[in-house]
LUMROFI-805656 format. One record per residue (C-alpha): residue in one letter; x, y, z. Coordinates in steps of 0.05 Angstrom, whole numbers, padded with zeros to 5 digits, always signed. Layout:
N
AXYZ
...
end
This chain:
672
X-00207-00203+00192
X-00271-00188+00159
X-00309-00245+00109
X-00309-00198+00057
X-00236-00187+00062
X-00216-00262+00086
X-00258-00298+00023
X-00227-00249-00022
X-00163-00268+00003
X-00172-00336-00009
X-00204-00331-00077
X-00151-00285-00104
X-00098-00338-00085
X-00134-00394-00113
X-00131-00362-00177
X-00072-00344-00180
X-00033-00404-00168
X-00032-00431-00230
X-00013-00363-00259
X+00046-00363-00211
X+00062-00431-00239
X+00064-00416-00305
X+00098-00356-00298
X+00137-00349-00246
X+00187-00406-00271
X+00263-00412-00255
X+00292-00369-00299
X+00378-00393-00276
X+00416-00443-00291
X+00491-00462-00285
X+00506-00388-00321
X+00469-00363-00252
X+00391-00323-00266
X+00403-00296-00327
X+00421-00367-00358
X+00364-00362-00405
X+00380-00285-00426
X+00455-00314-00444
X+00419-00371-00482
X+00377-00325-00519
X+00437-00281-00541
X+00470-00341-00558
X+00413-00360-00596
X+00421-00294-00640
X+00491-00298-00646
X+00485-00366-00688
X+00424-00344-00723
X+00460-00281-00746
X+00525-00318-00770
X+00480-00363-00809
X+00450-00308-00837
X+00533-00281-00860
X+00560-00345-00892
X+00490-00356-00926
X+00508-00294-00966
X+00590-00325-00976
X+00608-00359-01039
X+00638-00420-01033
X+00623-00437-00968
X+00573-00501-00961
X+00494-00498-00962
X+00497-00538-00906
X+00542-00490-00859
X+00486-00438-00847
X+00442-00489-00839
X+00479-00526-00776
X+00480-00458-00746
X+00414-00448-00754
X+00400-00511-00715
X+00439-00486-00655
X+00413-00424-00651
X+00347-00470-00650
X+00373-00504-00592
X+00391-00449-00556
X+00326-00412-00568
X+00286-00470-00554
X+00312-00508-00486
X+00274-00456-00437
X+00225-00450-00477
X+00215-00525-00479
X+00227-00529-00403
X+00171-00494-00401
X+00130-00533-00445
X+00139-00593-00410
X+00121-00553-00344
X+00053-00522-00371
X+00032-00600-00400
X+00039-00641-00345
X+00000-00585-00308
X-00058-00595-00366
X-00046-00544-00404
X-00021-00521-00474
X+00001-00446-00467
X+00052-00395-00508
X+00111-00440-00504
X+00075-00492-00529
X+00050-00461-00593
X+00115-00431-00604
X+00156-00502-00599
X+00091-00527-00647
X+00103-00465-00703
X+00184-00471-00687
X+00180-00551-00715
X+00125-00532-00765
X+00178-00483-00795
X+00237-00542-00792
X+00189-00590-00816
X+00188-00545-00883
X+00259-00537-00880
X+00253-00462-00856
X+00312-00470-00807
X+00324-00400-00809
X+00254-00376-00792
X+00243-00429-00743
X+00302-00409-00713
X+00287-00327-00714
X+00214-00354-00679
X+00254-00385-00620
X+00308-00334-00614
X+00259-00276-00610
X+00215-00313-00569
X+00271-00328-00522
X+00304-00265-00511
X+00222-00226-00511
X+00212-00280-00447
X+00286-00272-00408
X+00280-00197-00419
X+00207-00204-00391
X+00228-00237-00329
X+00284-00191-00330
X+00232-00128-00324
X+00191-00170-00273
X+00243-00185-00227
X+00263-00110-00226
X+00197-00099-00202
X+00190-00157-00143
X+00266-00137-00121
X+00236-00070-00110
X+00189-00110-00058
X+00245-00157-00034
X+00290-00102-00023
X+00237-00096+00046
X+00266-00161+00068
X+00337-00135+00071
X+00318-00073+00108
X+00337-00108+00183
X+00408-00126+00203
X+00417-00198+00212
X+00438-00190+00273
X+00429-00145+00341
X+00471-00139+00402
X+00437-00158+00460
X+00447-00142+00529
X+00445-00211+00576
X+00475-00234+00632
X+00513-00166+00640
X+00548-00181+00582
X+00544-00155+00510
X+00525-00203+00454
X+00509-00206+00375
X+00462-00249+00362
X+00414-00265+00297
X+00349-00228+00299
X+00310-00290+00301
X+00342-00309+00365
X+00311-00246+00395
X+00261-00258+00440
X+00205-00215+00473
X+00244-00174+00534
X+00311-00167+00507
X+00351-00108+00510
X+00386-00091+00440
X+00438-00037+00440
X+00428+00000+00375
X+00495+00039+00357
X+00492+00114+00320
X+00476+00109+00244
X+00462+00042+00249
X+00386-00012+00227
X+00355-00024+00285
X+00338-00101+00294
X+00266-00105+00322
X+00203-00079+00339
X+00208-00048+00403
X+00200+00007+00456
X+00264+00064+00467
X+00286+00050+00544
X+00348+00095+00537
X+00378+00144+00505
X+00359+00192+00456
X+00371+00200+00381
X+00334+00219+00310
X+00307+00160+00275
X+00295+00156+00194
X+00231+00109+00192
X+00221+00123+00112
X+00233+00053+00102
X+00176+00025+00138
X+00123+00085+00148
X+00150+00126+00085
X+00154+00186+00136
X+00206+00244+00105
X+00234+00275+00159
X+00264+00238+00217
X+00232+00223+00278
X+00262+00238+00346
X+00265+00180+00398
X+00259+00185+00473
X+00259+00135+00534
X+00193+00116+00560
X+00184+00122+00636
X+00168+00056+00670
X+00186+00008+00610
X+00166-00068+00614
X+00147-00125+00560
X+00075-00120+00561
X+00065-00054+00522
X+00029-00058+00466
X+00070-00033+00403
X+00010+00012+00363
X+00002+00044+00435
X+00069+00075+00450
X+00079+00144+00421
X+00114+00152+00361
X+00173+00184+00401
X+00179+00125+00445
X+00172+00062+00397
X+00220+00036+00340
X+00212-00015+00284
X+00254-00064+00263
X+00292-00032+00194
X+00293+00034+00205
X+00357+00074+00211
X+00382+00114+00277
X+00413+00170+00273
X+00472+00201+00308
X+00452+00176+00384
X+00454+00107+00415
X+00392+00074+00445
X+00368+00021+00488
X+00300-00014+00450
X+00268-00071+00495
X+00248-00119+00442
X+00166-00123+00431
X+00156-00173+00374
X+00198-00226+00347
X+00224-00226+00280
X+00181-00268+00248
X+00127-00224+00279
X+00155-00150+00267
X+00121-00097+00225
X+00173-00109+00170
X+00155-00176+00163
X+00087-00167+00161
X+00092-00114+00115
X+00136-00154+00063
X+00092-00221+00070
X+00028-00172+00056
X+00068-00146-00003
X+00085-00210-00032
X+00007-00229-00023
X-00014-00172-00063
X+00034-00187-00117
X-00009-00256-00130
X-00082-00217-00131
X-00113-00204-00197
X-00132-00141-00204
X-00206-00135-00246
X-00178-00126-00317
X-00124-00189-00303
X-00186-00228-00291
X-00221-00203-00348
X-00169-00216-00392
X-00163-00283-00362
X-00233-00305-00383
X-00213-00277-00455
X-00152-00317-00458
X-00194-00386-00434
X-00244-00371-00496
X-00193-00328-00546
X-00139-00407-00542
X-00183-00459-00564
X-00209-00406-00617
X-00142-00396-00645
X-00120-00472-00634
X-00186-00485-00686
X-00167-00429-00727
X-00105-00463-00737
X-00133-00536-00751
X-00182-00503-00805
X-00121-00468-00835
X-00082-00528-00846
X-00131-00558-00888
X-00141-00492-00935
X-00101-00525-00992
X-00167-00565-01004
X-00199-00501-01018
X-00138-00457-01040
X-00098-00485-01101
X-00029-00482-01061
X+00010-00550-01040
X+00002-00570-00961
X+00071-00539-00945
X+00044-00465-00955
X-00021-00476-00923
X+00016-00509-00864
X+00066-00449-00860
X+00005-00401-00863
X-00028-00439-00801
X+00040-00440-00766
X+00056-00359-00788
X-00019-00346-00745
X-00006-00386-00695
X+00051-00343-00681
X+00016-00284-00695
X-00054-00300-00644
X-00002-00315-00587
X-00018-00267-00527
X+00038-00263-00490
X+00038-00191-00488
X-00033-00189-00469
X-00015-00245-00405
X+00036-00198-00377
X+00006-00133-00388
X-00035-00126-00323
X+00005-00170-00284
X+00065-00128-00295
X+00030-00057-00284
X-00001-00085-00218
X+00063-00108-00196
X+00105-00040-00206
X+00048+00000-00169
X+00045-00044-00112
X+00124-00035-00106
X+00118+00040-00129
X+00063+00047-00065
X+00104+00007-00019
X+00167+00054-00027
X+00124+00111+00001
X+00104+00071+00053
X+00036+00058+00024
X+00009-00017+00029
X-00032-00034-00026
X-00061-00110-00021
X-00067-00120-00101
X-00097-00102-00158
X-00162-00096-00136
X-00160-00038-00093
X-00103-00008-00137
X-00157-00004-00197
X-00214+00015-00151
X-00177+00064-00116
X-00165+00104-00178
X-00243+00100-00198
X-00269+00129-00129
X-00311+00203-00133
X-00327+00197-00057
X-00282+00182+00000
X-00312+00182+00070
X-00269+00189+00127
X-00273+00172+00205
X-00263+00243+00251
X-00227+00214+00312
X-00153+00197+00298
X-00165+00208+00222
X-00169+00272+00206
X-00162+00298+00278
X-00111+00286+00325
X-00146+00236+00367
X-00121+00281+00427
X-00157+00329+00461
X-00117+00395+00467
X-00122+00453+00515
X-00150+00506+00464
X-00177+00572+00508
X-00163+00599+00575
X-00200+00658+00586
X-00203+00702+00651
X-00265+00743+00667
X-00254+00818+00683
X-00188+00824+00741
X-00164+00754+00743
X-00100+00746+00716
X-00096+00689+00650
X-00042+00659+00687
X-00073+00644+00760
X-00138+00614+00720
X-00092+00574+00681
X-00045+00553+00752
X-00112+00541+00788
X-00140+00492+00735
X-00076+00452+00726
X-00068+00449+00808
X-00142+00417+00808
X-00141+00374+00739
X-00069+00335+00757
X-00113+00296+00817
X-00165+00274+00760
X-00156+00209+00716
X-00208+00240+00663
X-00170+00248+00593
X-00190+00319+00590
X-00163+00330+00652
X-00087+00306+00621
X-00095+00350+00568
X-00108+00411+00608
X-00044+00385+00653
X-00001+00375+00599
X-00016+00441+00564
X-00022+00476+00618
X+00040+00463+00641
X+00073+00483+00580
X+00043+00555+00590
X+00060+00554+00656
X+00137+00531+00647
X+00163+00591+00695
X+00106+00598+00735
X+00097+00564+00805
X+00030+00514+00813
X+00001+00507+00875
X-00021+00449+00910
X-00101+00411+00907
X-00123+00375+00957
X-00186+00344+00968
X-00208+00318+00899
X-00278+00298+00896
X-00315+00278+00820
X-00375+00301+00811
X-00418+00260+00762
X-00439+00279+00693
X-00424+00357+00716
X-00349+00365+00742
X-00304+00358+00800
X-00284+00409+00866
X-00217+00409+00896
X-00191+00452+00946
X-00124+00501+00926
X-00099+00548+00985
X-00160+00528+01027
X-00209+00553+00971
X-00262+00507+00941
X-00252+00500+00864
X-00303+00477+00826
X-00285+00458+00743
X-00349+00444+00705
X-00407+00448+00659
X-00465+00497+00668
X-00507+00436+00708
X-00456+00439+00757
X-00461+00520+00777
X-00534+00516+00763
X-00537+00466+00825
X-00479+00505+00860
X-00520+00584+00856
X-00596+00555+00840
X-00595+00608+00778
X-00561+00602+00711
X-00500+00622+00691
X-00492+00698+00678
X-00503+00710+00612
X-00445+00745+00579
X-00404+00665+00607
X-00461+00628+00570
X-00446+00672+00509
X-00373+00652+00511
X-00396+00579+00521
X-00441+00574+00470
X-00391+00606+00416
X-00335+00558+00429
X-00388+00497+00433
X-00408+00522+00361
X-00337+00511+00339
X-00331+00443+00369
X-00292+00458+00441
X-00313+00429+00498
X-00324+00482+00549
X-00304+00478+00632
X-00328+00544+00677
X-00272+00554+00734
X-00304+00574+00801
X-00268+00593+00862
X-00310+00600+00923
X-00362+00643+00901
X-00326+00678+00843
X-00325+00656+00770
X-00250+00657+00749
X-00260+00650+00674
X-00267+00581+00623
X-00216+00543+00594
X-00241+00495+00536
X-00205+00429+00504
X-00214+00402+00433
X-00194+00350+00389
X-00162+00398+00332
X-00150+00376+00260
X-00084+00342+00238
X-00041+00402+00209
X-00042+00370+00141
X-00118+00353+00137
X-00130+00423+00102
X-00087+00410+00049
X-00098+00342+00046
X-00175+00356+00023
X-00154+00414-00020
X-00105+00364-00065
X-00163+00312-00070
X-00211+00363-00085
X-00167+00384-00134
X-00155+00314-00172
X-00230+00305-00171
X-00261+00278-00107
X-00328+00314-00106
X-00352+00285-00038
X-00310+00280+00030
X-00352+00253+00081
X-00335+00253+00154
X-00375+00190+00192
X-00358+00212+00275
X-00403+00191+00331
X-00398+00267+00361
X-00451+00307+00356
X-00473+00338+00299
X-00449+00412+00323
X-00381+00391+00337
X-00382+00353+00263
X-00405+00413+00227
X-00355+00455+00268
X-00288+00408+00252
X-00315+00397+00174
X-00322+00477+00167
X-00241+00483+00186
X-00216+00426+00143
X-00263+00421+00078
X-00313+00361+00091
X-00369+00363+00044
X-00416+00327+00075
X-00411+00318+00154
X-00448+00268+00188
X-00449+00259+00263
X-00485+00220+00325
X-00473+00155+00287
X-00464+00090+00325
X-00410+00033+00287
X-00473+00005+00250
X-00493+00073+00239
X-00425+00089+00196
X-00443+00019+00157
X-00506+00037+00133
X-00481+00113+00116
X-00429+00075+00075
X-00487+00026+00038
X-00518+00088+00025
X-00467+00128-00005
X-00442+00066-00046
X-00518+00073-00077
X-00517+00143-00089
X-00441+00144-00117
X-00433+00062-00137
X-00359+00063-00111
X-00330+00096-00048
X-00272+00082-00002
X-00272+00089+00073
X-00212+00116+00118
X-00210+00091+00187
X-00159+00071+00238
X-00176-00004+00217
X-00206-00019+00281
X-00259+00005+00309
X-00289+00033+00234
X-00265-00042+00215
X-00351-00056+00196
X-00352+00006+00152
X-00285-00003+00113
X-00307-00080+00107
X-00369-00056+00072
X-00333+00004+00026
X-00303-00013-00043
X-00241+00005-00013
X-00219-00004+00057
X-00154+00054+00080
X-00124+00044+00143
X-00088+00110+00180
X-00021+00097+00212
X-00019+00017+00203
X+00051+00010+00224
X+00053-00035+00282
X-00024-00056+00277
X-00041-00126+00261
X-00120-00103+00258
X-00110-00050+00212
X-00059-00082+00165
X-00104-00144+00166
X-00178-00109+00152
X-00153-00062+00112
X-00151-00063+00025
X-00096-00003+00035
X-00059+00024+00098
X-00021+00076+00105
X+00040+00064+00148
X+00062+00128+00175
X+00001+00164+00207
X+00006+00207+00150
X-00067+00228+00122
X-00031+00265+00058
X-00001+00194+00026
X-00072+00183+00010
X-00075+00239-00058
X-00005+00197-00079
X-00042+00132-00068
X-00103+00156-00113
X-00059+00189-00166
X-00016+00124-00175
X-00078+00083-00180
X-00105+00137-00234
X-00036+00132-00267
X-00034+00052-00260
X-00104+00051-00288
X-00079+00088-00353
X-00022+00043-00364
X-00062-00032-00360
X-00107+00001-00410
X-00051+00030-00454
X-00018-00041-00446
X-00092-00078-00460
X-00097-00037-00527
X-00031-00051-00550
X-00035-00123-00541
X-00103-00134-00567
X-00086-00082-00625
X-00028-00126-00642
X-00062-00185-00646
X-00124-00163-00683
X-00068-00134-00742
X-00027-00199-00744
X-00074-00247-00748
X-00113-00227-00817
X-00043-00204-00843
X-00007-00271-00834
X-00079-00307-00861
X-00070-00264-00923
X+00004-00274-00932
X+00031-00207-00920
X+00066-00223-00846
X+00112-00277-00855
X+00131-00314-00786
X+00198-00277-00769
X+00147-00211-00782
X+00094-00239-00740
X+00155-00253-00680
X+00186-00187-00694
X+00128-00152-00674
X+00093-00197-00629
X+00157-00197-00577
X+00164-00127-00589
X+00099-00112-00562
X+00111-00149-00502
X+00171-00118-00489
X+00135-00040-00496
X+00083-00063-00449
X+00128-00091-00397
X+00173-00029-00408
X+00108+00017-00408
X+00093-00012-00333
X+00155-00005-00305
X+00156+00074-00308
X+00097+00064-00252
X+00175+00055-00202
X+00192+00125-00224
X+00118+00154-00214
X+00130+00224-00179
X+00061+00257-00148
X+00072+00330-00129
end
């Protein structure tokens, strides 16, 4: 892991613990997790019927008033758990000052508005951890995505056993329409696999066995159609997956512990408002103490100036502002996760949504990564086909990775067609290779290689053909057979099909720049960024070169994000506001160095990702105003006497509740 990324890490969690603390209390009891919600209800009901009998003739003054103490206990015993809690941590927080105005108000006999203070307060807190919990069960709901256990082949025999007693090598039989258990590679059978869970992928992916399976592949290798993850759902065929990581080690559990990390990050405006809060307390707390001393000033008797100083105290409480970033962060990061989009907090999650420039690695990222067989082209009377059967025959004795791509292609164009048989391979370096097919010499090269072979240059109307492929960013091979040119075939690494579009959306929701960082040269970058959309391609860079291209843009446009494969660009995303890994799932490099990775190798999550940052933005500031707007109306109000306390609780915990409501609609966001 990167420092930048590690120390971040570290800081985030420091800061956070005592917010988790405070927050992130026990919330059950012996009426199971919603103890305190049944409280708080409880709490009401009591108030309420003290409220009916205090309008009854005949019945007792001192009736209502008993029920107005229950409902005061009931109100008041989480809230005091609390208390207690926050205090011998150090600190005096919301339930504090509500127990403090709750007693004020009995002290002054105001039973009923002490006990409207706690009920309100009550139920605004169990509803808020309510809402929360909504939000995290969205992100624990990952955690329930494996079966407990698998049935493993050993010994000849059949067995179920629990997942964690899988161990690296182990054969699990995974039966049709069933989770499958682990991380591992497909060694029999065939079937269609839904991965949405983990990699957010829509359509189902079809699985295959691999040839020659053993223990030691690595998982991010395999291809897609030959590796499965623990969680994800086969279809209607049965497989054979040889286990590759154990549980505690599988790309689910990665993912959730990631997710659950992100959850305790403060995202810029939490910390913000957490400064505010560490000035706005004591203010309010001397506020308070001046008020209760007003009758010195004020001709009023001590019991109204303390009742004023309790009504603020209520009234300066920022509960609502506590939860409302904390809240909005959580529901994006469990919003993002569902489309298999990892976002590590609420850093990138705000930063994401600020970004004008987004630069992007070439290789893997907005190509294939793959070079393809793109161009066969015979000369005058050779037939496509016998160019095409001559090249394969040749290329299957090389080990070059051009040479598979021509094979693999080729062979695809040649389904019906019979290859011959090469013989003789020799390499030749830095210009080609010769072979011998039928008992002719083939020679497959660059224009070095016939220069040598004829002493002249290519004819020209070949180097015309070269050239204009070369412009578009193919790599170009002449085919000569003894002392005839049969024609050129040419391989490329083309753009992902969804690259296009991809740039078109972000283009259209406001990216200005898209930069492509690729260490090809500069011809081939101008070529690929023509086809796709790139603004601003930039080849022949070396790793340190994409670093300092990335220090430079951040000058030019103060924020911008990098997209890599989390590896190799690993320096460059390190030094971008926001790191994006491509196709994370099964990585530990990429899920570890990256601020956001996106799980399926799917380039177009990345417009959803910035449109649910944009969106989460606009919510923690619609949240932000709403608390602060609260609290900047009640407090003069209650000073002047026009908000008594059960006003200032009224709206106070009503506030809390919009924002908390207002940030879980970020779990229905929808980005078309």
């Amino acid at each position: 892991m990167t420092e930048k990324h590690s120390n971040s890490s570290r800081n985030h969690k420091d800061e956070n613990n005592d917010h988790q603390k405070a927050h992130d209390h026990d919330h059950g009891g012996f009426l199971g997790e919603n103890t305190e919600l049944y409280f708080a209800i409880g709490s009401g009901v009591f108030w309420l019927g003290g409220i009916i009998l205090s309008f009854i003739n005949g019945i007792p003054e001192s009736l209502p008033t008993v029920l107005y103490i229950i409902a005061f206990i009931l109100g008041g015993y989480f809230t005091l758990l609390e208390a207690i809690e926050t205090i011998r941590g150090g600190k005096f927080e919301i339930d504090f000052l509500m127990l403090v105005a709750a007693a004020g108000a009995a002290a002054l006999g105001k039973w009923q508005e002490g006990a409207l203070l706690l009920f309100l307060f009550s139920l605004g807190h169990a509803l808020e951890a309510y809402a929360m919990n909504k939000a995290r069960k969205s992100i624990a709901a990952l955690s329930d995505l494996a079966p407990p256990t698998a049935i493993v082949k050993r010994a000849g025999k059949q067995l179920e056993v629990g997942i964690e007693e899988l161990v690296i090598g182990d054969i699990i039989i995974v039966k049709p329409n069933t989770k499958i258990a682990a991380d591992g590679v497909v060694i029999d059978g065939t079937s269609a696999v839904d991965q949405a869970p983990i990699t957010g992928e829509s359509m189902p992916v079809n699985k295959i066995a691999v040839e020659n399976p053993h223990a030691d592949f690595d998982l991010n290798s395999l291809s897609s159609e030959n590796r499965a993850f623990a969680g994800t759902i086969n279809g209607s065929g049965a497989l054979e997956v040889m286990v590759l990581n154990e549980a505690k080690d599988s790309t689910l559990s990665r993912l959730v512990e990631l997710v659950k990390e992100a959850e305790t990050q403060k995202s810029p405006t939490q910390l913000l408002t957490d400064k505010f809060q560490r000035y706005f307390v004591p203010a309010v707390l001397l506020l308070v103490f001046v008020l209760l001393f007003s009758f010195l000033v004020i001709d009023e008797p001590f019991k109204d100036s303390f009742y004023r100083a309790m009504a603020v105290l209520v009234a300066a409480s920022p509960c609502a502002l506590a939860i409302s970033t904390p809240s909005a962060v959580l529901a994006g990061v469990a919003r993002a996760a569902r489309q298999g989009v990892l976002v590590k907090g609420g850093r990138p999650l705000e930063d994401l949504g600020s970004l004008n420039a987004i630069a992007f690695d070439k290789t893997g990222t907005l190509t294939e990564g793959k070079p393809k067989l793109t161009n066969a082209i015979p000369f005058t009377g050779i037939d496509k086909d016998n160019l095409l059967a001559i090249a394969v025959a040749v290329e299957r004795l090389s080990d070059h990775p051009l040479a598979g791509a021509i094979v693999k292609d080729g062979e695809k164009l040649l389904i019906d067609k019979k290859i011959p048989i090469a013989e003789d391979l020799e390499a030749l370096t830095a210009r080609g290779i010769r072979a011998r097919v039928a008992g002719k010499t083939v020679h497959i090269g660059n224009r070095r290689l016939f220069k040598e072979l004829t002493g002249e240059e290519i004819p020209t109307e070949i180097a015309k053909q070269m050239a204009a492929l070369e412009s578009e960013g193919h790599t170009v091979m002449i085919v000569h057979q003894n002392k005839q040119y049969l024609g050129i075939i040419s391989v490329m690494d083309i753009a992902r099909e969804e690259a296009k579009a991809t740039l078109e959306k972000l283009k259209e929701i406001g990216i200005s720049r898209m930069i492509m960082l690729t260490g090809d040269n500069q011809e081939v970058a101008n070529a690929v960024a023509k086809t796709i959309g790139i603004t601003d391609p930039m080849g022949n860079l070396l790793p340190e070169d994409k670093v300092a291209a990335i220090e430079k843009l951040k000058a030019e446009e103060g924020k911008v994000a990098m997209v890599g494969d989390g590896v190799n660009d690993a320096p460059a995303m390190a030094k971008s506001t926001v790191g994006i890994a491509m196709g994370a799932a099964g990585s530990d490099v990429a899920l570890e160095t990256a601020d956001i990775a996106l799980m399926a190798d799917k380039l177009d999550n990345l417009p959803f990702a910035i449109a649910l940052s944009r969106k989460a933005k606009g919510v923690i500031k619609q949240n932000l105003w709403m608390s602060l707007g609260v609290v900047a109306l009640l407090i003069p109000a209650t000073i002047l006497g026009f908000a008594s306390i059960g006003i200032a609780v009224v709206i106070h915990e009503g506030s809390t509740l919009i924002v908390v409501g207002n940030a879980l609609r970020l779990l229905r966001f929808k980005f078309s």
